[in-house]
N, C-alpha and C positions, 0 to 999 in steps of 0.2 A: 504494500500500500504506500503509494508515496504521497507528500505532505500537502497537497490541493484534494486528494482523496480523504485523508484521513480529517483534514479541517472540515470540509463537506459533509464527515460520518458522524458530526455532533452538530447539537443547536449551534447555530448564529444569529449573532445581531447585524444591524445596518452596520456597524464600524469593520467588522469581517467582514461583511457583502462587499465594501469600497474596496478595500484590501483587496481580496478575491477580485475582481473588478482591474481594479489597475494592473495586477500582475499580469493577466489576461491579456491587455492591451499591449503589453511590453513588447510578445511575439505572436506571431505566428503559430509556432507550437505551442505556447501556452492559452491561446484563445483554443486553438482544436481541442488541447487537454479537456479544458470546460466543458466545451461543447460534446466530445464523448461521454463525460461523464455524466451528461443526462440520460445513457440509457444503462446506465451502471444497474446490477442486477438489488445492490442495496435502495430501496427505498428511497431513505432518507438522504443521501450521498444524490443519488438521481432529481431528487425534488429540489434541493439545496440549489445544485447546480441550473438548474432551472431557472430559480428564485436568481442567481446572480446573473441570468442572460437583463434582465427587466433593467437594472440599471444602465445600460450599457450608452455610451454617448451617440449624439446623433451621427457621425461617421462610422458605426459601425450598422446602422438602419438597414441599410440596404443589404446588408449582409445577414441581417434577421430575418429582413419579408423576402428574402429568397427561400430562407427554407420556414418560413410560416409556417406552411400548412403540416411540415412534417416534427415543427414543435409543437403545435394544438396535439397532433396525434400521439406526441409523449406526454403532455402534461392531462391531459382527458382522464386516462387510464388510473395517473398518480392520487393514493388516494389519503396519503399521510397527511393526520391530523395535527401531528405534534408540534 
């Protein structure tokens, strides 16, 4: 498990979500990390990941509503309350 998985595998606040957020932004690979890890098979770790797409600045928009419809169809199914 490496350490954007394992941050992911517990609650977070907004101050972790930016965290999480900017690291993402840094690279390339670090934005794909994110983004894989919304179909991670944990729950929680999947939803997280999720939750830190929402913030994401308006230059990465377009790189969101390309894959829209195939994030609705990950986040539909998610059904963690916690």
């Amino acid at each position: 498990m490496n350490e954007l998985e394992r941050l992911l595998s517990q609650r977070i606040n907004k101050p972790q979500i930016n965290l999480i957020v900017l690291r993402a932004l840094e690279s390339d690979s670090n934005f794909q990390a994110l983004y894989r890890l919304t179909l991670s098979s944990n729950d929680r770790v999947s939803v997280n990941a999720l939750w830190c797409l929402t913030p994401l600045p308006h230059n990465a928009s377009s790189w969101l509503q390309a894959r829209q419809n195939e994030l609705i169809a990950r986040r539909l199914p998610a059904t963690n309350t916690a």
